[in-house]
PyMOL Python script that loads the backbone (N, CA, C, O; Angstrom):
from pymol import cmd

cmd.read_pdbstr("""\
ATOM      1  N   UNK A   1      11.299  29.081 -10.033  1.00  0.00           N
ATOM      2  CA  UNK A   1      10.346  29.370  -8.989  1.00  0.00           C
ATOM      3  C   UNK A   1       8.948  29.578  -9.575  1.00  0.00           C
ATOM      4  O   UNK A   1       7.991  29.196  -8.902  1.00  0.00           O
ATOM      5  N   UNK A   2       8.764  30.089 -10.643  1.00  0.00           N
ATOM      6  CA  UNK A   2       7.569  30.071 -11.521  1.00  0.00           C
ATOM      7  C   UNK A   2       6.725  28.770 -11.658  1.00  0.00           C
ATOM      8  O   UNK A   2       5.584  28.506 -11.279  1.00  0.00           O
ATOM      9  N   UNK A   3       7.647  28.055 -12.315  1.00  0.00           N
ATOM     10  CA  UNK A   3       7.038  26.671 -12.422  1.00  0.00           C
ATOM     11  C   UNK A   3       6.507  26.191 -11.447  1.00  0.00           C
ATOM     12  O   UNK A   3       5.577  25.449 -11.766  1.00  0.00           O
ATOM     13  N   UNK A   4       6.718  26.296 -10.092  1.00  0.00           N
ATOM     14  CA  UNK A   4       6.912  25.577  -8.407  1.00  0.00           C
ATOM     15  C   UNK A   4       5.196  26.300  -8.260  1.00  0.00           C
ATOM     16  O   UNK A   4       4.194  25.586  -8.225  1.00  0.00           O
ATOM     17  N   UNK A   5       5.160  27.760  -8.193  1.00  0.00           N
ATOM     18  CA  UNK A   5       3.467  28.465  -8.380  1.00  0.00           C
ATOM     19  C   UNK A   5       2.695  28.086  -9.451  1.00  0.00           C
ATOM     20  O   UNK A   5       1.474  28.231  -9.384  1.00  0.00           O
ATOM     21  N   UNK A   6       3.166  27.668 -10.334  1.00  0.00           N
ATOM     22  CA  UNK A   6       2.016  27.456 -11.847  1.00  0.00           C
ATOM     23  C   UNK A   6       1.666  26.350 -10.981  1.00  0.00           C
ATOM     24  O   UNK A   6       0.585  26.238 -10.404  1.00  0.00           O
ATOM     25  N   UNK A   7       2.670  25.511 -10.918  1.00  0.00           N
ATOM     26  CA  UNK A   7       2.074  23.755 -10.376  1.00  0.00           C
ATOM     27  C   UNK A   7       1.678  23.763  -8.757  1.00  0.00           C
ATOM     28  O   UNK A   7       1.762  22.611  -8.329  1.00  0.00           O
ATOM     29  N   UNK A   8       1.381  24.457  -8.002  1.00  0.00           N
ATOM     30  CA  UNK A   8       0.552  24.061  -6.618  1.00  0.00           C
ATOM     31  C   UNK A   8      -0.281  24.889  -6.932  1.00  0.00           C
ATOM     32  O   UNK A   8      -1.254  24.677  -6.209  1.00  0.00           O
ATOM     33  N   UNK A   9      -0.568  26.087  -7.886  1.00  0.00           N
ATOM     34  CA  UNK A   9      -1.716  27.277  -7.528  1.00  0.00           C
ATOM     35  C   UNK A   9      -2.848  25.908  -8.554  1.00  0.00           C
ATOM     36  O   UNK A   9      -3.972  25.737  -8.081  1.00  0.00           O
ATOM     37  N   UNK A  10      -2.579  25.297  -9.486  1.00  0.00           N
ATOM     38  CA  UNK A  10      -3.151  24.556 -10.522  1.00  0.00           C
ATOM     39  C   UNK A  10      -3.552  23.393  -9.561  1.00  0.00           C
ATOM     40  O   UNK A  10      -4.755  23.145  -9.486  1.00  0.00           O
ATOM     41  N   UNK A  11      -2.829  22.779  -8.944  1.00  0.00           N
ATOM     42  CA  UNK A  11      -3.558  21.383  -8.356  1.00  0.00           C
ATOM     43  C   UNK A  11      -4.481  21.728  -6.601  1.00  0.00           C
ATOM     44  O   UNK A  11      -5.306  20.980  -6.077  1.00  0.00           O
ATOM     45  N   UNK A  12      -4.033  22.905  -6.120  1.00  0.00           N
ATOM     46  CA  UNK A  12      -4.200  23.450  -4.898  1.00  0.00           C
ATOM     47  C   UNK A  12      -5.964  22.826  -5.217  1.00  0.00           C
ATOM     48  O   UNK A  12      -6.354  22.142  -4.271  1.00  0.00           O
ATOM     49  N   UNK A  13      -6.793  22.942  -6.127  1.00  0.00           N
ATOM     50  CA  UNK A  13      -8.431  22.568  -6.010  1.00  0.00           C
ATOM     51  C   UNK A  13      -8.260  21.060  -5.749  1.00  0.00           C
ATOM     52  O   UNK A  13      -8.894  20.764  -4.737  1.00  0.00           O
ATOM     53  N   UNK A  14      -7.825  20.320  -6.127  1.00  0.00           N
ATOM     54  CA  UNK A  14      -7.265  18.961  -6.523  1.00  0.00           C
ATOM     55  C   UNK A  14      -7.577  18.465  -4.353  1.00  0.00           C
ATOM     56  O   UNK A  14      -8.383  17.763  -3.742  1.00  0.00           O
ATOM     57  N   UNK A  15      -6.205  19.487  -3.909  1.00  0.00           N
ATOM     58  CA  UNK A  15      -6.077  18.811  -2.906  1.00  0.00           C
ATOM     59  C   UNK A  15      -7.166  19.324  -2.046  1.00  0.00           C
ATOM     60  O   UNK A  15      -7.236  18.636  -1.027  1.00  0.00           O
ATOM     61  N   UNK A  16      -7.930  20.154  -2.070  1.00  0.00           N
ATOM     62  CA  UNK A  16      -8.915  20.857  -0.936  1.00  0.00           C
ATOM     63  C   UNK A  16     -10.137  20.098  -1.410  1.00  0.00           C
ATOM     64  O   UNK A  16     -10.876  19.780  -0.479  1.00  0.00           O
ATOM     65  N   UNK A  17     -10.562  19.706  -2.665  1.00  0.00           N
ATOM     66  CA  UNK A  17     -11.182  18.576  -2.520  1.00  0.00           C
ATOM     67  C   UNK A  17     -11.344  17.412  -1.884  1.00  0.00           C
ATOM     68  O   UNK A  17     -12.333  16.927  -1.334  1.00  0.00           O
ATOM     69  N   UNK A  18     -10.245  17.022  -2.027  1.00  0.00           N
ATOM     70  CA  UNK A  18     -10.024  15.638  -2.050  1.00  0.00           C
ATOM     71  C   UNK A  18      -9.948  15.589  -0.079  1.00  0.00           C
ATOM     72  O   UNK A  18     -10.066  14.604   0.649  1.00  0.00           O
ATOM     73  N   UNK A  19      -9.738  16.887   0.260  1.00  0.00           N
ATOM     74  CA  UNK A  19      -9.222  16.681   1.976  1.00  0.00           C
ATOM     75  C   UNK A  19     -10.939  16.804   2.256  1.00  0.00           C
ATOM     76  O   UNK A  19     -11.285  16.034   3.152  1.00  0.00           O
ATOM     77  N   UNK A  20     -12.032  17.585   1.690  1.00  0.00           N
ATOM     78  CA  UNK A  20     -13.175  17.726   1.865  1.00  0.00           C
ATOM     79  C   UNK A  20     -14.251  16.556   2.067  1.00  0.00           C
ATOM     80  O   UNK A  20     -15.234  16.514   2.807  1.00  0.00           O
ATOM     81  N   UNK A  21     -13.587  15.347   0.897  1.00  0.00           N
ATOM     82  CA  UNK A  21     -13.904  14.273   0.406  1.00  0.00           C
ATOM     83  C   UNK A  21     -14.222  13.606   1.544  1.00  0.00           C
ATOM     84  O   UNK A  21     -15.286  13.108   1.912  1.00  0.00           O
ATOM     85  N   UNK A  22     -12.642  13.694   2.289  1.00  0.00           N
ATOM     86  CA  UNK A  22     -12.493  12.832   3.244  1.00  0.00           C
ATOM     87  C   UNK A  22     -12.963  13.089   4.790  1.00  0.00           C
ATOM     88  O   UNK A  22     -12.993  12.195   5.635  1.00  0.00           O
ATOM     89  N   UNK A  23     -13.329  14.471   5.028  1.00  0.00           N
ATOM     90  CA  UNK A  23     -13.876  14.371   6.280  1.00  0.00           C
ATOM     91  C   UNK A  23     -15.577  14.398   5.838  1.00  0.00           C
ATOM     92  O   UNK A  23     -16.367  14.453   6.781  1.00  0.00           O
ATOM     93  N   UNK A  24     -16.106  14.363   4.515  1.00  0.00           N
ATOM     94  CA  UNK A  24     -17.748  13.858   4.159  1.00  0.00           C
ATOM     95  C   UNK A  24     -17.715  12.440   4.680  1.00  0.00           C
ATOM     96  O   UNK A  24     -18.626  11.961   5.355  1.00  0.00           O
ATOM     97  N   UNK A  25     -16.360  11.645   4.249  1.00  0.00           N
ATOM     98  CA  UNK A  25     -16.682  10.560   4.352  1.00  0.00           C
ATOM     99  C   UNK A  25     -16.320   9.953   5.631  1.00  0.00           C
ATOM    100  O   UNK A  25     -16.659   8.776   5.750  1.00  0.00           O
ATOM    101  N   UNK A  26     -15.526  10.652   6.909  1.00  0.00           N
ATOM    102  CA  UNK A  26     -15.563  10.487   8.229  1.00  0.00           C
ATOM    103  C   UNK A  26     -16.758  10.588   8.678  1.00  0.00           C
ATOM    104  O   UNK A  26     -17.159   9.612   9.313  1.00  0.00           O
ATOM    105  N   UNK A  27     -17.700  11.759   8.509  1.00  0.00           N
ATOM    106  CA  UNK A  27     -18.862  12.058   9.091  1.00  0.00           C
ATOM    107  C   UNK A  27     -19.810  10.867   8.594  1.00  0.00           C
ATOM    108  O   UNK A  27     -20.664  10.273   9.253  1.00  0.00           O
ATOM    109  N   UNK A  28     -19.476  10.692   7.396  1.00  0.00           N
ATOM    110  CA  UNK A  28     -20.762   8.825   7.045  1.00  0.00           C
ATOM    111  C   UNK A  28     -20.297   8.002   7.735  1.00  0.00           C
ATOM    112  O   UNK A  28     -20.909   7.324   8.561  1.00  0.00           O
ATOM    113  N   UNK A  29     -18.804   7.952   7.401  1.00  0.00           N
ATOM    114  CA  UNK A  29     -18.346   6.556   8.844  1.00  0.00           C
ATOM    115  C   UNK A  29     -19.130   6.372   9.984  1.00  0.00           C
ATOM    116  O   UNK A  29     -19.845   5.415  10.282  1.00  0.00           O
ATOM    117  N   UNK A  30     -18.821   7.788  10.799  1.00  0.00           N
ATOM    118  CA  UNK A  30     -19.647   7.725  11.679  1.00  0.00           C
ATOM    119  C   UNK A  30     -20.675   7.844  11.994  1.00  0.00           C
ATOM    120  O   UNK A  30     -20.979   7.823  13.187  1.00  0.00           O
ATOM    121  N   UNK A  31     -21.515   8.002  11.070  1.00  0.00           N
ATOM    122  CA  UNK A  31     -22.961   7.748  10.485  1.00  0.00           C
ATOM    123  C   UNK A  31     -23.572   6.534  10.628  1.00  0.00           C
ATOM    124  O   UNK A  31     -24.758   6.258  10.807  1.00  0.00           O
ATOM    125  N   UNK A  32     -22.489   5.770  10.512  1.00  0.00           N
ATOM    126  CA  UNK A  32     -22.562   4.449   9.957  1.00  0.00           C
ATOM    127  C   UNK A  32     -22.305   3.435  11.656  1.00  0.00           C
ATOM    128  O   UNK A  32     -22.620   2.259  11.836  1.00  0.00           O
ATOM    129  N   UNK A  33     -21.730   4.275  12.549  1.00  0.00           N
ATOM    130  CA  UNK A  33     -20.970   3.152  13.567  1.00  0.00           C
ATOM    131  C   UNK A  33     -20.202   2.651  13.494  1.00  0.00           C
ATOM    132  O   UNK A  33     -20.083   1.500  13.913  1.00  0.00           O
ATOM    133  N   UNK A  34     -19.132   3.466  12.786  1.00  0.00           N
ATOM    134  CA  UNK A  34     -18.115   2.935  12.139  1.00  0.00           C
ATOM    135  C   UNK A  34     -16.695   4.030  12.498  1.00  0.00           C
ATOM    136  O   UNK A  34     -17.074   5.193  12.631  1.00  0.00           O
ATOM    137  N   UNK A  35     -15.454   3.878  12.638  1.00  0.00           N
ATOM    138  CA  UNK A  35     -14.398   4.908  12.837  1.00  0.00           C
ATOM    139  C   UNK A  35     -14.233   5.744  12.024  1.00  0.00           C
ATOM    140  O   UNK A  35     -13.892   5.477  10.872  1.00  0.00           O
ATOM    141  N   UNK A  36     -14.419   6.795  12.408  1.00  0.00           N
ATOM    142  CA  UNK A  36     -13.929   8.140  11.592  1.00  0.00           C
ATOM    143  C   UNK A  36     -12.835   8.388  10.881  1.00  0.00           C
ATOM    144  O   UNK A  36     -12.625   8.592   9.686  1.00  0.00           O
ATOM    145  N   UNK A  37     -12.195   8.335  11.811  1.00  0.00           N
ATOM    146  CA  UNK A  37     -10.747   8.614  11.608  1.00  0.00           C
ATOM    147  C   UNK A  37     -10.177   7.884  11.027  1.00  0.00           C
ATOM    148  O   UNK A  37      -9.269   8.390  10.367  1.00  0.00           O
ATOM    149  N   UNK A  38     -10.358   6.151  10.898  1.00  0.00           N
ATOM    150  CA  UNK A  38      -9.694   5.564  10.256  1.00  0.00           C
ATOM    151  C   UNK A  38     -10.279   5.734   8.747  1.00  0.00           C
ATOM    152  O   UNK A  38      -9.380   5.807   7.910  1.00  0.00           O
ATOM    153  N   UNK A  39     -11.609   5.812   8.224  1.00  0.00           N
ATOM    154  CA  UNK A  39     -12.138   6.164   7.156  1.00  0.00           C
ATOM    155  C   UNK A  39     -11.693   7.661   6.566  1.00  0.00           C
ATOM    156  O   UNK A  39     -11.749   7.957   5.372  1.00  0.00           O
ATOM    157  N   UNK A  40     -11.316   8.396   7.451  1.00  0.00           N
ATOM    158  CA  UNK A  40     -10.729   9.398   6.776  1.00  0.00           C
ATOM    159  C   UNK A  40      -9.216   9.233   6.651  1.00  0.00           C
ATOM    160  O   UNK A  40      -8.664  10.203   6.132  1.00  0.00           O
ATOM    161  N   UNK A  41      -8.435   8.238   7.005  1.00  0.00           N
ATOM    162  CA  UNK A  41      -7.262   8.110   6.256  1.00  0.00           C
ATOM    163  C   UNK A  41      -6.783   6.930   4.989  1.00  0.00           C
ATOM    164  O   UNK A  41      -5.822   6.624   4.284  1.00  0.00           O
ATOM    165  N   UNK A  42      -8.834   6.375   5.419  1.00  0.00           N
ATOM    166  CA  UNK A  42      -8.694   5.456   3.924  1.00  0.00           C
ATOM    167  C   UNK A  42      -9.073   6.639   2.927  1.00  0.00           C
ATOM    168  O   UNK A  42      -8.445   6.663   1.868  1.00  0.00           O
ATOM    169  N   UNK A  43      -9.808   7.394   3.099  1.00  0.00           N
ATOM    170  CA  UNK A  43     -10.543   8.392   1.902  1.00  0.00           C
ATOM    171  C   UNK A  43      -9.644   9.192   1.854  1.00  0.00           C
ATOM    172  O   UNK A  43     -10.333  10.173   1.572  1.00  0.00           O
ATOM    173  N   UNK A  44      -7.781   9.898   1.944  1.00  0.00           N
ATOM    174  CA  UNK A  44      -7.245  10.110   1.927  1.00  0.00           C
ATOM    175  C   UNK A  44      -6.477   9.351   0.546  1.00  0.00           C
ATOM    176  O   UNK A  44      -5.871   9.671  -0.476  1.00  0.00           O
ATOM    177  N   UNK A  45      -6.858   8.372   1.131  1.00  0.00           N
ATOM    178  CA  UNK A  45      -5.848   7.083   0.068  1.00  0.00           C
ATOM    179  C   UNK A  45      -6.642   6.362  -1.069  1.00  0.00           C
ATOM    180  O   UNK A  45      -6.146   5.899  -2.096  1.00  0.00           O
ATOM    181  N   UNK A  46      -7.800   6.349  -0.754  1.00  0.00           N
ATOM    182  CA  UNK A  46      -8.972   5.740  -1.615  1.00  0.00           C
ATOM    183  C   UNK A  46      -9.808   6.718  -2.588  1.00  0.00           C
ATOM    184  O   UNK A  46     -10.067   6.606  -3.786  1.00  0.00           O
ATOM    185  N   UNK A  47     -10.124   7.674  -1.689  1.00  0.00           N
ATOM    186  CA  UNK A  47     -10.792   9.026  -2.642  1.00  0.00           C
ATOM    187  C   UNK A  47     -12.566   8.210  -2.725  1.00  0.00           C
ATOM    188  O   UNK A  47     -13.335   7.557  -2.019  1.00  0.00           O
ATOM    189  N   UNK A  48     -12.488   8.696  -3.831  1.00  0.00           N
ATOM    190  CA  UNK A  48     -14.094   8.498  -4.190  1.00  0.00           C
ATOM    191  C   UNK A  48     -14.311   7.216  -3.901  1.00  0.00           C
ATOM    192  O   UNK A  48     -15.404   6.941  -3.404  1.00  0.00           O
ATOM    193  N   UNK A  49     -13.180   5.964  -4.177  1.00  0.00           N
ATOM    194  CA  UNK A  49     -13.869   4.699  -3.759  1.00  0.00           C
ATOM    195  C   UNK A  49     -14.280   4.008  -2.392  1.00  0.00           C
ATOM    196  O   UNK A  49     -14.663   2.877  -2.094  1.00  0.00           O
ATOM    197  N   UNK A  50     -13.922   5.722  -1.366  1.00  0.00           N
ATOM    198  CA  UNK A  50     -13.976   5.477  -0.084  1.00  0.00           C
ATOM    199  C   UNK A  50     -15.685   5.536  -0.043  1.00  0.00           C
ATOM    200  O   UNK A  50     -16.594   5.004   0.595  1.00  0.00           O
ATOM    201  N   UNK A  51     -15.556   6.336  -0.925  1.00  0.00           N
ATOM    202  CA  UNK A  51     -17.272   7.034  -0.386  1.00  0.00           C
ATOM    203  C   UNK A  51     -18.310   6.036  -1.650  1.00  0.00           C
ATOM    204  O   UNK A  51     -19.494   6.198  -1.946  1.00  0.00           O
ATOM    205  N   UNK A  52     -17.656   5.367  -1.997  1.00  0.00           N
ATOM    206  CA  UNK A  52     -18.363   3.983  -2.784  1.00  0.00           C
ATOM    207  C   UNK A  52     -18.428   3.156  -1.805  1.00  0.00           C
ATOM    208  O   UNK A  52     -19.623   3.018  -1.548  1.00  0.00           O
ATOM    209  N   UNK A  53     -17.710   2.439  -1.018  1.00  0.00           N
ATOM    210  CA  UNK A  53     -17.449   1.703  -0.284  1.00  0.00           C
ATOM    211  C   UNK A  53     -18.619   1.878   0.815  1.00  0.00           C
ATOM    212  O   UNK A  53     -19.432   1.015   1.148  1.00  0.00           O
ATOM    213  N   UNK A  54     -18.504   3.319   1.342  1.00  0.00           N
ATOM    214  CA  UNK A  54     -19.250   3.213   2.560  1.00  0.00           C
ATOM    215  C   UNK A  54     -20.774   3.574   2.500  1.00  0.00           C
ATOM    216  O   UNK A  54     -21.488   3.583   3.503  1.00  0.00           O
ATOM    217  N   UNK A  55     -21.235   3.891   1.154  1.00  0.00           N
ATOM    218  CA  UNK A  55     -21.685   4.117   0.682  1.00  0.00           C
ATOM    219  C   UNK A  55     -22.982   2.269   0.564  1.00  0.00           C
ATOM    220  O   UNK A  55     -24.157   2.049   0.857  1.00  0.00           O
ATOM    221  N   UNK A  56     -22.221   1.701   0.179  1.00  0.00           N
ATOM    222  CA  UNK A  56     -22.949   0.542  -0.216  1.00  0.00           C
ATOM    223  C   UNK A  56     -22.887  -0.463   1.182  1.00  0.00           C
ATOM    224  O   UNK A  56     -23.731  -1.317   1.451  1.00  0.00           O
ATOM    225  N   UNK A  57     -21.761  -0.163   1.936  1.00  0.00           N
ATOM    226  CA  UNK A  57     -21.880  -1.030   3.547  1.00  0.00           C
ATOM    227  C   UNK A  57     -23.058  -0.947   4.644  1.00  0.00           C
ATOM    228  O   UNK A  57     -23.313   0.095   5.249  1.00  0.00           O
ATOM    229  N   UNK A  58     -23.607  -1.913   4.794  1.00  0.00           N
ATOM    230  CA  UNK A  58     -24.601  -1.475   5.634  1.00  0.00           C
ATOM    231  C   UNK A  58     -23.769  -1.240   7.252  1.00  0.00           C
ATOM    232  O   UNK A  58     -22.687  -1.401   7.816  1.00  0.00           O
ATOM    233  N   UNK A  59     -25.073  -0.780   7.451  1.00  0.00           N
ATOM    234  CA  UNK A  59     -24.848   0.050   9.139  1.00  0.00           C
ATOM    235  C   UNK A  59     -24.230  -1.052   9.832  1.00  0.00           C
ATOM    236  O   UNK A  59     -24.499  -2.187   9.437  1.00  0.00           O
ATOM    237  N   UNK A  60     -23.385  -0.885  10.874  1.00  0.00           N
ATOM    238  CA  UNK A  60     -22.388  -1.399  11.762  1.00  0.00           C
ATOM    239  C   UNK A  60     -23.565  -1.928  13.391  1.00  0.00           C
ATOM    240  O   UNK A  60     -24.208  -1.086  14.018  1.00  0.00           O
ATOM    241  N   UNK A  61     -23.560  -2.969  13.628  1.00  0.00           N
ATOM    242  CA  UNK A  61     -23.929  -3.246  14.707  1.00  0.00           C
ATOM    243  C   UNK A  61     -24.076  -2.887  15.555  1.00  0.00           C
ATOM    244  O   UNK A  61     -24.383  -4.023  15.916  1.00  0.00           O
ATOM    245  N   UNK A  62     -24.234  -2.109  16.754  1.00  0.00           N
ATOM    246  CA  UNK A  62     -23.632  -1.467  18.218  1.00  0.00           C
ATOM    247  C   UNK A  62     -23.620  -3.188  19.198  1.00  0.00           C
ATOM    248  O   UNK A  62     -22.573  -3.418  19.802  1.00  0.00           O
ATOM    249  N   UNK A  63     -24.225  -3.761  19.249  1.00  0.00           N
ATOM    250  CA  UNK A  63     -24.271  -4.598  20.177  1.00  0.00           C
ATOM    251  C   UNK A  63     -24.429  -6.086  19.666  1.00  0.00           C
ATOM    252  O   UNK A  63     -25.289  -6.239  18.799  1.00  0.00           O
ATOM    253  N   UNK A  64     -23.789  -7.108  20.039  1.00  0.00           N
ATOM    254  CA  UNK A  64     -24.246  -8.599  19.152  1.00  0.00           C
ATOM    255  C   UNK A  64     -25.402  -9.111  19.801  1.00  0.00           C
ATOM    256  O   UNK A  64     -25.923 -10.035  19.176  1.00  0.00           O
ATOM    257  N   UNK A  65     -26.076  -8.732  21.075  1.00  0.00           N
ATOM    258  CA  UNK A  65     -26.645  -9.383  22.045  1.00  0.00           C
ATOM    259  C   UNK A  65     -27.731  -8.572  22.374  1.00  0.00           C
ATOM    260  O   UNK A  65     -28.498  -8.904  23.278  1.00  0.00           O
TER     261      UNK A  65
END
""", "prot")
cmd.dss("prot")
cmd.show_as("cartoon", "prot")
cmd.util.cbc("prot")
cmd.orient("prot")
């Protein structure tokens, strides 16, 4: 049971980052005109290369016309 606390109290920064990561990078999504939500379950899975990604995409259209 020791081991089970050494190893989540040790990565616990790991994951509150990484969940932080991902709603920075919902709020650019939608910054952007772009889905939130789905960008926050790529930046879930992607991490920093989410916020590379959206980072370098230009702004999303609203209208073609």
């Amino acid at each position: 049971m020791e081991s089970f606390t050494a190893l989540t109290s040790a990565s616990a920064p790991w994951f509150v980052g990484w969940g932080t990561l991902a709603l920075i990078n919902a709020g650019l999504a939608q910054g952007k005109n772009r889905s939130g939500v789905l960008w926050f379950v790529l930046s879930l899975i992607l991490g920093p290369v989410a916020t590379l990604i959206l980072v370098v995409m230009p702004r999303a259209r609203g209208k073609f016309f």
